[in-house]
Structures are given as C-alpha cells and as structure tokens.
N, C-alpha and C positions, 0 to 999 in steps of 0.2 A: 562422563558424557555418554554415556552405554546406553543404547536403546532400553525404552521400558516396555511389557505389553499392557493392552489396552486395560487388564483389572489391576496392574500397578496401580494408575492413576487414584485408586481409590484407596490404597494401603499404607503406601511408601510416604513418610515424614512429608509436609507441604513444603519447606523451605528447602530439603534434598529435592524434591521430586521438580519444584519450580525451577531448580538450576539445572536440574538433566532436561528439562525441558525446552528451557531458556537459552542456555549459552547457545547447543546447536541454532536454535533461531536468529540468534544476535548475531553468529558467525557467518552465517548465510545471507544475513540483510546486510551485516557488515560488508561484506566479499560484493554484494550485488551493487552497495552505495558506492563502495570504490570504483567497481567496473564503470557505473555511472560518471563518476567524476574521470577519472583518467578516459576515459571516453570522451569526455569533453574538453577534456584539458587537450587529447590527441587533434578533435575536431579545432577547435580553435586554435592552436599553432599548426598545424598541419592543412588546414582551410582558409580562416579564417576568424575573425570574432562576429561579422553577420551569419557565418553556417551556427553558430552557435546560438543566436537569436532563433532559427529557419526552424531549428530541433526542437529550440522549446515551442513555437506556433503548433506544430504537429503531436506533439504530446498530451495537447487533451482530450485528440480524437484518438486516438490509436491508449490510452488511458482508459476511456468511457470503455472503447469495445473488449479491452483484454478484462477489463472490472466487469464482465457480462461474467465472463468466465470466474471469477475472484468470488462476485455474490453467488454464487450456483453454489460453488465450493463451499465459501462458508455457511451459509445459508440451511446446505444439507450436511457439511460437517457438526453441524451443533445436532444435528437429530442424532450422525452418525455415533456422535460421544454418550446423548443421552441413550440411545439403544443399548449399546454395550454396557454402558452403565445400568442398565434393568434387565440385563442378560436375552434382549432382543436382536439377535443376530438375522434373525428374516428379514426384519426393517433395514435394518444397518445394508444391507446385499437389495434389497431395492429401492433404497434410495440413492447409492450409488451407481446403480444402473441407470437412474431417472434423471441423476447430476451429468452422467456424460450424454444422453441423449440429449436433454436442455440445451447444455454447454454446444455441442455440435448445431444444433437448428438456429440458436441465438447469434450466435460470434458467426457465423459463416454469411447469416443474411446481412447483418449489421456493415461488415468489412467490405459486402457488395453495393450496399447503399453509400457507405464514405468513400468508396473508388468511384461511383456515380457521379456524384455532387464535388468531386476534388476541387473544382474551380471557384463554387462556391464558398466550401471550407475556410480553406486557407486563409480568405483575405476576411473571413468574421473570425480569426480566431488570430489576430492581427499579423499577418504574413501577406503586409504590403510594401512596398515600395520595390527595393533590394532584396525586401527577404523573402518575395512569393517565387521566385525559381526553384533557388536550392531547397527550397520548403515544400516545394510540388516534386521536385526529384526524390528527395528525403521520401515523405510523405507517401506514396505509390508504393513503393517498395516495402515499408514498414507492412503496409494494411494486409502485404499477400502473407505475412507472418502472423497476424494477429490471431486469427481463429485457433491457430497451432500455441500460443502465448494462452489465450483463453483456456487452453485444456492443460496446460502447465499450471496456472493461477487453481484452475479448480483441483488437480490430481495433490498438488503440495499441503493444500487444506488440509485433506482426508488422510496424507499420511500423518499428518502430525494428529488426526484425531484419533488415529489407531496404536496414538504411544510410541512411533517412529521417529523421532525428531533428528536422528544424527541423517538420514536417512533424505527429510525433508530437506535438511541443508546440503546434502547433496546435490538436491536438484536445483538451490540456487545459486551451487558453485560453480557449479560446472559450465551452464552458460554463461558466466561472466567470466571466464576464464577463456574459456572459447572466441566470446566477446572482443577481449584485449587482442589475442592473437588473432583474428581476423582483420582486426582494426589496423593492424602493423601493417598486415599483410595487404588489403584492400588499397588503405589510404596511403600509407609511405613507399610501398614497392613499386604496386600495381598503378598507382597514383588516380583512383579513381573518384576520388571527392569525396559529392557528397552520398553518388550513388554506392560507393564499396561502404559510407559508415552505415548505408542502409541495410545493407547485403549482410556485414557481420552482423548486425542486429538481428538481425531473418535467420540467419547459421546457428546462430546461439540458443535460437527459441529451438530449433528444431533438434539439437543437441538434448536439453532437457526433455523436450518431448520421450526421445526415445528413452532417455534413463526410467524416465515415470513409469511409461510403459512397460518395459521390463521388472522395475520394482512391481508393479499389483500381477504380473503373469509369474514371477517368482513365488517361490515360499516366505517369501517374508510379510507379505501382506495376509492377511486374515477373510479378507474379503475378495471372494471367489464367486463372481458372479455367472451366470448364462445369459442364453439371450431372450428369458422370461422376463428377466429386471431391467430390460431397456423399454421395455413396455410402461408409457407412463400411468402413473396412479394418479388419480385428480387430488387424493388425500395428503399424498403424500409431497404434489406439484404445488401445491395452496402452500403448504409448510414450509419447503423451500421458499418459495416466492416469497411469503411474508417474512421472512429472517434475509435472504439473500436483499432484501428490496432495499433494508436496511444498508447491505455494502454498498448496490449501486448508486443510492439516493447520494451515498457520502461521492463518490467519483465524478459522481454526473454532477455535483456541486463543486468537486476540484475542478473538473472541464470548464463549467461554467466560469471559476473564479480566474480559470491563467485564461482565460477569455478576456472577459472585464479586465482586471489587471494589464495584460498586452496591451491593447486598445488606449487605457487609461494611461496606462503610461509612455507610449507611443505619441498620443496627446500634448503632453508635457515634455518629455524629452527626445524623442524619436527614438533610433536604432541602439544610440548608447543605453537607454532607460531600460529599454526591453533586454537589451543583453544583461544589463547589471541583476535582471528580474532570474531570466533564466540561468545563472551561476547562484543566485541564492538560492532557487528551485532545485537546482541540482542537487546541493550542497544538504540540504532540510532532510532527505532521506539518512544521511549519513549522519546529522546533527542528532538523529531522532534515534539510528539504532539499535542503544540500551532498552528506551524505551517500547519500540515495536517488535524488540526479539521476546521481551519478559511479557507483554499483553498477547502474543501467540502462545508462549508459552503455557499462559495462565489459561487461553481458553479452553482448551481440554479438560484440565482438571478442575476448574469450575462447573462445565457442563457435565462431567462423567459422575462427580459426588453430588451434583444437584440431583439427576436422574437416579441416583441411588439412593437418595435420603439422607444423604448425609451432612446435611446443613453447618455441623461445626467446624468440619473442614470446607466446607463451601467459604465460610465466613474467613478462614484464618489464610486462604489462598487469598483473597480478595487483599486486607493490610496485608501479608505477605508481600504480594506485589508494587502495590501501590511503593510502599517501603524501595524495595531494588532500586525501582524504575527511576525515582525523584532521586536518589543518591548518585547513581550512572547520569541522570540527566543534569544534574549542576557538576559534575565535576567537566561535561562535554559544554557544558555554560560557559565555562570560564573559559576554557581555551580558543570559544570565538569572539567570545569580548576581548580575548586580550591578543590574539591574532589575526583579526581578519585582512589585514595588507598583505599579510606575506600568502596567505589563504586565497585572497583576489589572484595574485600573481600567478599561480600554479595554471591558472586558465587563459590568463591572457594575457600581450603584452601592451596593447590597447590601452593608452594614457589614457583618453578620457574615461572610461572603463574604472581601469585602476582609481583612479581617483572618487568618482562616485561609488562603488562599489560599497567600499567598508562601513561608513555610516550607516546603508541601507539595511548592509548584514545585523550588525546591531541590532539594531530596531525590531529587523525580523525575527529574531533568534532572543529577543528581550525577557519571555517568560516562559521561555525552557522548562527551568525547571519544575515547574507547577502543572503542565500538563501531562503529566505523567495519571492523574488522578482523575482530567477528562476522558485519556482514552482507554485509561482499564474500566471506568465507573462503565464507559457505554458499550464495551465490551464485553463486561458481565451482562449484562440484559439479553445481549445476543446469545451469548453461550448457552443461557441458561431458558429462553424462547421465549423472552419477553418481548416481542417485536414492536411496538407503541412507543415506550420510553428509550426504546435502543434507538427507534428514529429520532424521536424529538432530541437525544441527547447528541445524534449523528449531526443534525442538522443545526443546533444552536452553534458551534465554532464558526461555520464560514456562511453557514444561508440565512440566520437570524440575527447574527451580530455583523461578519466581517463585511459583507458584499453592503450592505447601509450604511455602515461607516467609513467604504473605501469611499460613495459616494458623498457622503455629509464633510469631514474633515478637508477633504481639498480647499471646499469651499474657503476654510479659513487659515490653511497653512500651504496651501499648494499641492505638489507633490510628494512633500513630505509628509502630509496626510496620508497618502494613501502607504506608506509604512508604517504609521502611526497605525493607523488599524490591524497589523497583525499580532502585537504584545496584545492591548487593548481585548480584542475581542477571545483571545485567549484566556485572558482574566476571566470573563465574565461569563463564558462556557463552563470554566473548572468550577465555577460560582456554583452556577445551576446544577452541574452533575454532583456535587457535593454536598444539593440537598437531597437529590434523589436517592442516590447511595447511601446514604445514614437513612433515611427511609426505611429503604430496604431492607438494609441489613436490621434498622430496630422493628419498624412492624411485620415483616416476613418473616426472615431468618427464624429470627426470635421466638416468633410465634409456633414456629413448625419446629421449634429445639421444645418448647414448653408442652406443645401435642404429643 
C-alpha cells in the first residue's frame, strides 16, 4: 500500500500498481461509508427516525455544492495525470492553481444562494411536514461548511493524480473519524440534536481541510505552485469545465433524483417511505466501495499511460478493473441479499421502518454486481479527456433511464415501481457503456497499438 510517484504510474505491473492504488481508495471510502452510516445510525437512535429522513432532504443540496468542488478536482486531475504523463509539469502547476481558484469563486457563491433560498429548498427537496424543522436546523449549518468540503473534494483528486493514494485516504479518514467523535460528543453529551449532528459534520470537513493543506505545502507533493497559477487560463478553464462538467452533471442528477424520489415517495408513503429511502441512500455508498475505491484507483493510470502512448497498458488497466470491481461487488451482493433486517436494524428501531425497509434494500442493491462495468467504462472517457461519451455514459444510469422509469412503473405497480427502477435502469446503463467500451478499446485503442 506504499505511495507510488507520478512516473510509477506508467511502469509498475497494472494489476500491482491497480491495488497500491486501489486499496488506499477503497479504505478511505470504506472508512467515510461507515462514518456515514454510524452517523446515522447515531442520528436516529439518538434523535430520532424523522432527523434521519431531515438529513437525507438536505443532501442534495449541500451534495450538488461540495460536487462544484468534486468536478473541478476531477475535471483538472485528468489533465493533471495526462501532463505528467507527457512530462508537462508547467501545465500540471497551472491547472492546479486554476482548480483552486474555480473551486473557491464557485462553492463560496453557490453555499450563499442555498442559505438565501433555505425556505424554499427544503420543502422542493421534500422536507415537508415534520421533517422541515430539523431539516432547516441540519441544513444552515451544513452549507457554512460546504465551500471548505468543496476544496477537500477537489485537493483529494489531485493527490491521488500525483501517485499519492495512501495519502489521499488520509484525508478521507480522518474527517470521518473526527466525524464519530463529535457526533458523541455534540449529540449524546452536549445533547444538541440536530444542530451538534450539523456541527460535527462542519468540524470534520474542516479537519481534512487542514490535512490537505498541509500535504501540497509539504515535500510530498510535487506540485509547488505561486501565485502566477491562480491566475486563470481560458485554455486551460474550457478543459476543466468540459471534463469536470461531466462530474457535476452526474451530482446535479443525483440532487435531482433524491429530489423526485423524496416527493415520490412522500406521495405514497409519507415519513416511513422517505426514511426507508434515506437508510438505503445511506447504506449504497458503503454497498458500492470495492467498486468506487478500484474506479479512482484506475483513473490515474489510465489517464497517465493514455497521455504517454501507451495504449497496451491503457487497455489491460481498463479489464483489469473491471475484473476487481465485479468480484468485490457480488461478494458485497450477497451479504445484502441475504441480510438486510438485521442491516435495517442498526438504524433504526421504528417498526414501521423495519418492516418496509428490507424489500426495498433488495430491489435497490439488485444489480450490484454488473455495475462495476458502468462506472469504470464512463470513467475511462473522463480520465482519458473524452468529455461527450463520458457525459452521455454519466447521464444514461439515472437521467435517461432511472428518473422515466421512476415515473412510468408506479403507474402500474405502485410504489413498488419506483424500486423497481433502480436494478432495471442499471441494467440498461451497463448495456450502453458496454457497447461503448468495446468501441473503444477495438476501434481506438487498437488502432493507435497498430500506428
């Protein structure tokens, strides 16, 4: 698990170099899903099971704005790999000045306009009845952390693009560890609800802040800017923007879906629906971690041998991955198939809850395994600066397929429709990215191993 530096990436075995890449990511998403969940498992017995509905409402605003920060990062981390990958270290030093400049003007207006509009928010992003209090308490508190979360989102990109990855997972350890013990300390001592679960949330982000910081002012980082490269480039702003636009489009369509979804199921069930929504929401980070540790891991060294010409290892990271990602994801298939009561439990003790709950999980978590192959396929396109097919491939899981069919299927199964839509449109995502990728890899790849 040893740090690599950045012309590793282009040397060292793909299957070594994917898991010195990989584990640190998987352990840092791991560490951050669990903060997540024991976080909520704290909020709901220590609150309630409505604080636990309040948190998910406020999630896709304070989501949308820290992903300002996410797309910046990744956006300019895919240059940052191909630079170094073509031994362009001037580029790589201002387009990192030009991600924190972004990152700062974006996230700081955005978290001004959603303190603006709170009153509005909340109740379109269904944080009605019961759940617009603790949801406007929550909610306030979060947004004065978010700008600080955005520049966390973006600095953890870049280290993992400079070959850092034990490095990056530090910085997502550490505020969810933070995280827990404020949560103790906020909610069980100090007994402040739902404003101390806001408050450790805010302490955490700012926790990692400073680690970040410290890591690119250290020797350990490679990229040693001034304050020449905060100066933006329009060349280099265009670049960003059409590769980052990619991450936001995907966030700004998760915002939109726990939108629709809340509402939708608010509809149907009221507060029970929504809470059963928000522990499977919770839970899908943690369900997914094999797979989103190995797809960060991958995108470095995809993007760093692309910009080097090295297409055969471009090609054998790509099945490499794929590979991992779908074996970690059925073995984490089974254990919610075949546990989710005892799973429901750890958050709540809410019979109605418990009872609805486990079916739903099912449903949602039905084709696990197979998306492993959507989100490295659209994640190669990014790394590699194909910004077109990385959106259309962003954008077919939830804004082509899922959000039409949350609306169509009710019509004939109720609310079990709208569960019914999350296996369903993940099939027919992996579909699509699976003809794009064989594409790829045959008329590209191929063609540039033959040149």
């Amino acid at each position: 698990m040893a740090n690599v530096s950045s012309q590793d990436l282009g040397n060292q075995p793909i299957g070594k170099l994917l898991i010195k890449q990989a584990v640190p990511a998987s352990i840092g998403i791991l560490v951050m899903s669990l903060n997540i969940l024991v976080d909520t498992i704290f909020v709901g017995n220590w609150i309630g099971a409505t604080a636990i509905a309040a948190i998910n409402v406020v999630l896709p605003v304070s989501f949308f704005i820290a992903a300002l920060g996410m797309a910046i990062g990744i956006g300019g981390s895919s240059i940052i790999s191909r630079a170094l990958g073509s031994n362009n270290l001037v580029k790589a030093l201002k387009t990192f000045g030009n991600q924190l400049t972004l990152t700062f003007l974006f996230t700081v207006s955005f978290a001004v306009f959603g303190l603006y509009f709170v009153d509005t928010l909340i109740p379109a992003f269904g944080g009605k009845g019961n759940i617009f209090e603790p949801a406007k308490v929550y909610y306030e508190i979060i947004l004065y952390g978010v700008p600080i979360l955005g520049f966390v989102m973006m600095g953890n990109t870049v280290i993992r693009a400079e070959g850092k990855p034990k490095f990056a997972m530090y910085a997502m350890m550490i505020p969810s560890i933070g995280n827990l013990i404020l949560d103790y300390v906020f909610i069980n001592i100090l007994d402040y609800g739902m404003a101390g679960a806001a408050w450790a949330t805010t302490g955490s982000y700012v926790v990692s802040f400073l680690f970040i910081m410290w890591y690119f002012l250290s020797k350990n980082s490679e990229l040693k800017i001034d304050l020449s490269h905060f100066k933006l480039d329009k060349a280099i702003v265009s670049e960003i923007g059409s590769l980052g636009f990619v991450t936001l489009v995907r966030q700004a369509v998760v915002s939109v879906t726990f939108l629709l979804v809340n509402n939708a199921l608010f509809n149907f069930g009221g507060e029970t629906s929504v809470t059963a929504y928000a522990i499977v929401g919770r839970l899908s980070m943690f369900a997914l971690f094999p797979i989103y540790g190995i797809t960060q891991g991958f995108i470095p060294i995809a993007g760093f041998n692309y910009g080097a010409e090295k297409f055969q290892r471009v090609k054998e990271s790509i099945y490499t991955a794929i590979k991992y990602a779908t074996i970690l994801a059925t073995i984490v298939f089974v254990g919610l198939m075949v546990f989710p009561e005892v799973i429901t439990k750890w958050f709540t003790t809410d019979l109605e809850v418990i009872r609805e709950t486990p079916s739903n999980m099912r449903w949602t978590f039905a084709a696990v395994p197979i998306v492993a192959l959507q989100l490295i396929g659209a994640a190669y396109f990014q790394a590699v600066g194909k910004a077109m097919p990385a959106l259309l491939l962003t954008l077919t899981r939830q804004a082509i397929f899922f959000i039409p069919l949350m609306y169509v299927l009710p019509l004939y199964f109720g609310e079990l429709g709208i569960w019914m839509s999350f296996p369903i449109s993940d099939v027919l995502s992996t579909i699509v990215t699976a003809y794009f990728l064989y594409r790829e890899v045959k008329l590209s790849l191929n063609a540039e191993l033959i040149e």
